[in-house]
Backbone as XML, in Angstrom:
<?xml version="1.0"?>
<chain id="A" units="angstrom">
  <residue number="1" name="UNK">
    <atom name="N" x="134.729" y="84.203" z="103.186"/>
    <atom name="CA" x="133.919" y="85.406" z="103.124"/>
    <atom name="C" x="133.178" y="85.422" z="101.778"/>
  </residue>
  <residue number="2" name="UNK">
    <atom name="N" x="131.844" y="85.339" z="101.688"/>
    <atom name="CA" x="130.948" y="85.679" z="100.289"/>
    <atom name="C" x="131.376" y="86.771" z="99.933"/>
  </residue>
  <residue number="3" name="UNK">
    <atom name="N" x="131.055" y="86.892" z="98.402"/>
    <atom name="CA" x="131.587" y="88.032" z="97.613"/>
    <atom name="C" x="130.411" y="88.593" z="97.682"/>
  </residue>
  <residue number="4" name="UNK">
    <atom name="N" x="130.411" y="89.684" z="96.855"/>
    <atom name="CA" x="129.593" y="90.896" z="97.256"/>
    <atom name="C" x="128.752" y="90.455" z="95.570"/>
  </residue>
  <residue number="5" name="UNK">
    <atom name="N" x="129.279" y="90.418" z="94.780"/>
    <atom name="CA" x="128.475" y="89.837" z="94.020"/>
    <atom name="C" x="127.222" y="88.680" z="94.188"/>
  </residue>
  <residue number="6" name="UNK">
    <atom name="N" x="127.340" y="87.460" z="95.038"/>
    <atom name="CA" x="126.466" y="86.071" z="95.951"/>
    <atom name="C" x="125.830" y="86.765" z="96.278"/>
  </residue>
  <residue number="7" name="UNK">
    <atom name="N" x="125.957" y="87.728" z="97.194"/>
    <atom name="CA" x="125.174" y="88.333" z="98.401"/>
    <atom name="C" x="124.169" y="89.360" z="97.131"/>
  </residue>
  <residue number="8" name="UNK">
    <atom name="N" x="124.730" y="89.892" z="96.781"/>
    <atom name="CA" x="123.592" y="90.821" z="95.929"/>
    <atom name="C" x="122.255" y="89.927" z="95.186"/>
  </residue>
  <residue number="9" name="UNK">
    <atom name="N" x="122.928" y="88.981" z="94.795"/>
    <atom name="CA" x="121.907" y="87.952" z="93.248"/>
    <atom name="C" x="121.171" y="87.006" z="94.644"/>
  </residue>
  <residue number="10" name="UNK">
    <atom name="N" x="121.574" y="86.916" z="95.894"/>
    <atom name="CA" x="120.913" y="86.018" z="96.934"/>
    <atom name="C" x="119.566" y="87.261" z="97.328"/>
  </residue>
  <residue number="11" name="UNK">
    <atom name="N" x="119.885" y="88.251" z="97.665"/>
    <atom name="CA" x="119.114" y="89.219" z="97.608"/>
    <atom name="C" x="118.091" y="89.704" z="96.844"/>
  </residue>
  <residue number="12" name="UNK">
    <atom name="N" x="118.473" y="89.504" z="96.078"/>
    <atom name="CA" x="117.357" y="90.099" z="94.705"/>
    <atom name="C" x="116.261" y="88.830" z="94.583"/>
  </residue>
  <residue number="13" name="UNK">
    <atom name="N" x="116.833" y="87.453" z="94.943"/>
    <atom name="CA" x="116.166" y="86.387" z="94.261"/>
    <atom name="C" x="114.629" y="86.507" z="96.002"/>
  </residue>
  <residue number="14" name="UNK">
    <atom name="N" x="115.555" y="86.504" z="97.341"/>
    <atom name="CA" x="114.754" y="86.566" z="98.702"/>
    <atom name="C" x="113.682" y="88.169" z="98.879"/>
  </residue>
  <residue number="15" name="UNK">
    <atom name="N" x="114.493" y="88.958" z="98.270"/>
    <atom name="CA" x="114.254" y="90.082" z="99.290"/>
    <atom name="C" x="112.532" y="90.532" z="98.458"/>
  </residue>
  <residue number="16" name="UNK">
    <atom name="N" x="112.440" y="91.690" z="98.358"/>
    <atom name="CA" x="111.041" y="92.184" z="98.016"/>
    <atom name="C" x="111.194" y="93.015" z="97.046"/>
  </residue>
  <residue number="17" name="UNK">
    <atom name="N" x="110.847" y="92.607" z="95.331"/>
    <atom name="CA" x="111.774" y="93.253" z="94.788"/>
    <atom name="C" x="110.556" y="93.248" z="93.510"/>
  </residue>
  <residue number="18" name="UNK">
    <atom name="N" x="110.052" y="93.962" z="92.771"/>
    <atom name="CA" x="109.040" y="94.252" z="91.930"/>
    <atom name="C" x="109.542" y="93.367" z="90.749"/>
  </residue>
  <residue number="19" name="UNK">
    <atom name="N" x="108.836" y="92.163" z="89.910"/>
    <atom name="CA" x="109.430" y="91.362" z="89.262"/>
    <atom name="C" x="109.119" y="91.945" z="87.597"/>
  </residue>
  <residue number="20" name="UNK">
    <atom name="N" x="110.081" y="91.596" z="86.607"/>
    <atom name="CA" x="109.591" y="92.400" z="85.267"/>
    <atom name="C" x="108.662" y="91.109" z="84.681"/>
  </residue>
  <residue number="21" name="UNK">
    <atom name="N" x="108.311" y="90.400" z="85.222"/>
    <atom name="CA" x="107.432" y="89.361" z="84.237"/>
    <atom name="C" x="106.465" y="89.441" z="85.489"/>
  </residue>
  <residue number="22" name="UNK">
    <atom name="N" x="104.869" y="88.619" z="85.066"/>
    <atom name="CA" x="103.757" y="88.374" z="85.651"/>
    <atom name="C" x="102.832" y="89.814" z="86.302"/>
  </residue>
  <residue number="23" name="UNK">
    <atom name="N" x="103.473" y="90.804" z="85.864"/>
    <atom name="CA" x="103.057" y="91.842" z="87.102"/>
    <atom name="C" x="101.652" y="92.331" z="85.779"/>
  </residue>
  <residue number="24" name="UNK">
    <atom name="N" x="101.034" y="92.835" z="86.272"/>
    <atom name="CA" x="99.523" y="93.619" z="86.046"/>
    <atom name="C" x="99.783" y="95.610" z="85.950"/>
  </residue>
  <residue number="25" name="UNK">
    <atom name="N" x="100.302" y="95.710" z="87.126"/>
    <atom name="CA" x="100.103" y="97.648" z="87.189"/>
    <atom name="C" x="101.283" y="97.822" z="87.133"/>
  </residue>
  <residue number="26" name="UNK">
    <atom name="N" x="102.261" y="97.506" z="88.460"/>
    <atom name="CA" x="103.377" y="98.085" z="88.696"/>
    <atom name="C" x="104.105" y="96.657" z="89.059"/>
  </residue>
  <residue number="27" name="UNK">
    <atom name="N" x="103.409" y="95.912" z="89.504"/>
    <atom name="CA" x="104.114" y="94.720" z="89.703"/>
    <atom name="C" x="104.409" y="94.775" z="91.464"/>
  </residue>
  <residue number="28" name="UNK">
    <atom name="N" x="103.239" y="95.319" z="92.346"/>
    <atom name="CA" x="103.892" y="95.564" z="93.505"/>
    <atom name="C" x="102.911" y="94.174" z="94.286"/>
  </residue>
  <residue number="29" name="UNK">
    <atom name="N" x="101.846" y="93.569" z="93.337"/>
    <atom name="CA" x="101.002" y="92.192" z="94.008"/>
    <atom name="C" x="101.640" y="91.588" z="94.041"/>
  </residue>
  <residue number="30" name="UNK">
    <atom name="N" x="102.955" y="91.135" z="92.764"/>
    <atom name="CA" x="103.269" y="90.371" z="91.970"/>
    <atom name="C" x="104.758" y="89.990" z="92.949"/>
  </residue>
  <residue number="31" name="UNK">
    <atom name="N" x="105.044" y="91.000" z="93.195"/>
    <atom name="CA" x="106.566" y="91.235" z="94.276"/>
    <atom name="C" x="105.828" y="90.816" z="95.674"/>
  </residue>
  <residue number="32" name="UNK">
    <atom name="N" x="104.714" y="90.786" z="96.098"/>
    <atom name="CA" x="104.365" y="90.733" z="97.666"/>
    <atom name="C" x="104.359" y="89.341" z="97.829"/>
  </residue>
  <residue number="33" name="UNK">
    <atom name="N" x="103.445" y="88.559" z="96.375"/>
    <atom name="CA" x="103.178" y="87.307" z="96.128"/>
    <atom name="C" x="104.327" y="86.759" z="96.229"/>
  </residue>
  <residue number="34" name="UNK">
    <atom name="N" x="105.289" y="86.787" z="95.354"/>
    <atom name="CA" x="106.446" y="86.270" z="95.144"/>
    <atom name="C" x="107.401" y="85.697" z="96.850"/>
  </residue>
  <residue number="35" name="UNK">
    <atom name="N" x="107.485" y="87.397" z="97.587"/>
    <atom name="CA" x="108.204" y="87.162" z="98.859"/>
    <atom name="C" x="107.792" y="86.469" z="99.659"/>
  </residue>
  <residue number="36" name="UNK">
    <atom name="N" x="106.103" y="86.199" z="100.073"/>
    <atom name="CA" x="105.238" y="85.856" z="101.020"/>
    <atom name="C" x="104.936" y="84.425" z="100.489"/>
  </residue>
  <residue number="37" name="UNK">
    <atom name="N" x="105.146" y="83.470" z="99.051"/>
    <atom name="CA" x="105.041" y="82.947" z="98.927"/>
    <atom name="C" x="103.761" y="82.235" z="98.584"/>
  </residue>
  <residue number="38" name="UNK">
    <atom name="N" x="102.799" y="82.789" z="98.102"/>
    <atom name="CA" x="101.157" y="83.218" z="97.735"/>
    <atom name="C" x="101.153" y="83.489" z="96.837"/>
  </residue>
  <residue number="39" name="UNK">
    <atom name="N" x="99.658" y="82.787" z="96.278"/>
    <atom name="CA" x="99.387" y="83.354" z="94.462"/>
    <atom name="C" x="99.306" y="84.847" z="94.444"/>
  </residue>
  <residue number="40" name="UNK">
    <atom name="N" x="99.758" y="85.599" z="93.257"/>
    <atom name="CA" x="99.473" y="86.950" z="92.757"/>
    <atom name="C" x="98.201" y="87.378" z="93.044"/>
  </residue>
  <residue number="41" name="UNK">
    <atom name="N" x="97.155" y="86.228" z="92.728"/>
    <atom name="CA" x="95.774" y="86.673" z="92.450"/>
    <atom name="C" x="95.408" y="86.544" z="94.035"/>
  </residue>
  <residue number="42" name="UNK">
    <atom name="N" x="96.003" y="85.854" z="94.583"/>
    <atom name="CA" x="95.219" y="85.958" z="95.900"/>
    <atom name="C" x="95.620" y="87.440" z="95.944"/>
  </residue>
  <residue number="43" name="UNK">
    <atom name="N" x="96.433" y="87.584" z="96.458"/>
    <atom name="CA" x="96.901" y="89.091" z="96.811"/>
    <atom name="C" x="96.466" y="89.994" z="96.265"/>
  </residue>
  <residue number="44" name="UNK">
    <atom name="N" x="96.018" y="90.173" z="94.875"/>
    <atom name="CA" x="95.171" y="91.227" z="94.187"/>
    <atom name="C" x="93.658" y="91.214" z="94.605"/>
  </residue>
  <residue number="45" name="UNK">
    <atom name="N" x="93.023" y="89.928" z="94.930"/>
    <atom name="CA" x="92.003" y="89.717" z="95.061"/>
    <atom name="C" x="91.708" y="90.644" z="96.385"/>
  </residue>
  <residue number="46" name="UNK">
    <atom name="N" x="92.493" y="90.080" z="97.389"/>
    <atom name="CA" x="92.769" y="90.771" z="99.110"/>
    <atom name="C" x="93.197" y="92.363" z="98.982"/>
  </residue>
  <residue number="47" name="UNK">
    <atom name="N" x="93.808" y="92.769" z="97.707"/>
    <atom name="CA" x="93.938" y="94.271" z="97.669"/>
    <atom name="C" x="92.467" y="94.866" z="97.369"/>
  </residue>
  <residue number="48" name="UNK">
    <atom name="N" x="92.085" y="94.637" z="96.552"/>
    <atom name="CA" x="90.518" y="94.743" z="96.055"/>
    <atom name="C" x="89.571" y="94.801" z="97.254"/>
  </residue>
  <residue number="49" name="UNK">
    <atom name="N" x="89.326" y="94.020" z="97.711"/>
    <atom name="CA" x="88.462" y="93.668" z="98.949"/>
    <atom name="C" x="89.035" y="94.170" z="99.895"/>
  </residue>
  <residue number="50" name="UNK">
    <atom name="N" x="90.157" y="94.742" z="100.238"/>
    <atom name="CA" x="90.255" y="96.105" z="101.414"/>
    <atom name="C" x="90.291" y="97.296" z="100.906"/>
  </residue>
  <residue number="51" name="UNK">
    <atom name="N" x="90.008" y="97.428" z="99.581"/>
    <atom name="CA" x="89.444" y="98.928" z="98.782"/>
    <atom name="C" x="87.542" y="99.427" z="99.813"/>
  </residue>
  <residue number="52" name="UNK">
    <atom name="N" x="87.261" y="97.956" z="100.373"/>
    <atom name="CA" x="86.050" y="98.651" z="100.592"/>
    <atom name="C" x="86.104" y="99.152" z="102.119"/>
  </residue>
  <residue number="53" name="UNK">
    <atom name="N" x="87.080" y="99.394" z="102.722"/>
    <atom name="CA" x="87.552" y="99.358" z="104.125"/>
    <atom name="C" x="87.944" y="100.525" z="104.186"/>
  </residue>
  <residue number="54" name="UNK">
    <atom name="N" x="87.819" y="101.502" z="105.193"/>
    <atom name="CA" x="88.842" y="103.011" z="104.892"/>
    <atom name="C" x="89.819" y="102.805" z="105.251"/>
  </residue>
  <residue number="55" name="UNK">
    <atom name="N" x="90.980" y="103.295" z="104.846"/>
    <atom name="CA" x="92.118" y="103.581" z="104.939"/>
    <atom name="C" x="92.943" y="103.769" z="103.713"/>
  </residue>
  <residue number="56" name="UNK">
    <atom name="N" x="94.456" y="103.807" z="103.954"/>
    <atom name="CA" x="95.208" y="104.681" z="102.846"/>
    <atom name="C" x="95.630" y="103.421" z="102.508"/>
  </residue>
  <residue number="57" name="UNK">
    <atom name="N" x="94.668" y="102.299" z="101.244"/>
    <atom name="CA" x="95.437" y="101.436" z="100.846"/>
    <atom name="C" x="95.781" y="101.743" z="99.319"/>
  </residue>
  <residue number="58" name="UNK">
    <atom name="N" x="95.520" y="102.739" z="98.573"/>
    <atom name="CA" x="95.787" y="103.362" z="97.222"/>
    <atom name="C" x="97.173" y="104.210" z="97.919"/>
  </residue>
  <residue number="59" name="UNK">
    <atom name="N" x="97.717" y="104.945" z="99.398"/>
    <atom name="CA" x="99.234" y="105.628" z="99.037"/>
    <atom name="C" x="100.128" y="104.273" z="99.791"/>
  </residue>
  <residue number="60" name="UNK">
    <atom name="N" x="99.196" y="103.100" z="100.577"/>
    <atom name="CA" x="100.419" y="102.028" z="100.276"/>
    <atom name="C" x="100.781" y="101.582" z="99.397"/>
  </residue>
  <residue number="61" name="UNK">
    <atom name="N" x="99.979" y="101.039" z="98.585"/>
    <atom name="CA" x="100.237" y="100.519" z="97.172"/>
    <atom name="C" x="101.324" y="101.770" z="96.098"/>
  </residue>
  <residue number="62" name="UNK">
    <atom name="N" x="100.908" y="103.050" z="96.650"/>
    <atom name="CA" x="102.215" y="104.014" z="95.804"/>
    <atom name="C" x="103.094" y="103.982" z="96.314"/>
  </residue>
  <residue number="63" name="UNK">
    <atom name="N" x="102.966" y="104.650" z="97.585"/>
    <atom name="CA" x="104.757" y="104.054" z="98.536"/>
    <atom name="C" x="105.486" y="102.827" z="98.526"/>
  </residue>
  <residue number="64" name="UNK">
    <atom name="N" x="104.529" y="101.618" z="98.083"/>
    <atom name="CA" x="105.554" y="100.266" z="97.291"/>
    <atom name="C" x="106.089" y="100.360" z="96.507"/>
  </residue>
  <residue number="65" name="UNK">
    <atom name="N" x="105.164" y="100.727" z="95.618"/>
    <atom name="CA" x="105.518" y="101.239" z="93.968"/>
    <atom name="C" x="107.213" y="102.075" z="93.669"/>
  </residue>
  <residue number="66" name="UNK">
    <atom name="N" x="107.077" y="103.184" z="94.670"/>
    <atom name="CA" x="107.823" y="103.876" z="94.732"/>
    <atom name="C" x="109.295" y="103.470" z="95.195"/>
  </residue>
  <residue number="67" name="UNK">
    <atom name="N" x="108.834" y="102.462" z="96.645"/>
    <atom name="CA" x="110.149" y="102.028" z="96.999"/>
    <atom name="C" x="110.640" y="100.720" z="96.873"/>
  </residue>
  <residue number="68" name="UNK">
    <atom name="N" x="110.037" y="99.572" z="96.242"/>
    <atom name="CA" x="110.269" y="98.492" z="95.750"/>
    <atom name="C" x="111.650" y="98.370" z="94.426"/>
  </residue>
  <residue number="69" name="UNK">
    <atom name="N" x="112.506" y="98.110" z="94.762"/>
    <atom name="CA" x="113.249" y="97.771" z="93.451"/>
    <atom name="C" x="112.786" y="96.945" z="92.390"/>
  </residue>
  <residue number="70" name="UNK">
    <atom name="N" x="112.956" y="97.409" z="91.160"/>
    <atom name="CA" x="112.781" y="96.281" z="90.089"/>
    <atom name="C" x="113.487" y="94.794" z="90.177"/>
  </residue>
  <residue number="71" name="UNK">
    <atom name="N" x="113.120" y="94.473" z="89.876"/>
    <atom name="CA" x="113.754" y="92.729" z="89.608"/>
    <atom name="C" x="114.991" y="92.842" z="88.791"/>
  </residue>
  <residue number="72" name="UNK">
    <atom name="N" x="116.669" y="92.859" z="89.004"/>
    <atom name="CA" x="117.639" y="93.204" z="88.203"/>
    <atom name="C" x="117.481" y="92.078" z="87.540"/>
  </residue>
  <residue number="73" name="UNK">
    <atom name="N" x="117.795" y="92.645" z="85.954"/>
    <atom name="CA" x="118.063" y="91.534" z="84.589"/>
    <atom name="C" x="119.528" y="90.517" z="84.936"/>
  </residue>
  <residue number="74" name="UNK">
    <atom name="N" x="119.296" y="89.515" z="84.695"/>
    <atom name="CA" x="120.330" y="88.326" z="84.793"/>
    <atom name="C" x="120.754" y="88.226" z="83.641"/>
  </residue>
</chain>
């Protein structure tokens, strides 16, 4: 049986988790990039360029913000 400790640090490293290095605003490109496996900048670039599109992509980007965990210190 994995300890609960493995399972947490396996988590943090996979899951979707706002990182304290590379990030720009909040670090929520930087966490999408990271999970999805894609440059930062692509992803900022692609946030930018659906700014000209309507929809609510300024309260997704807060509702990430909001519910994204930080990256725990090792």
């Amino acid at each position: 049986m994995p300890s609960l400790t493995n399972t947490r640090s396996n988590v943090g490293h996979r899951g979707l988790v706002r990182p304290r290095r590379g990030k720009l605003v909040a670090g929520v490109a930087a966490g999408l990039a990271r999970r999805f496996g894609v440059s930062p900048t692509l992803v900022r670039i692609l946030f930018v360029a659906s700014m000209l599109l309507p929809g609510p992509q300024i309260v997704a980007y807060l509702a990430l913000w909001i519910i994204m965990p930080k990256e725990e210190r090792i």
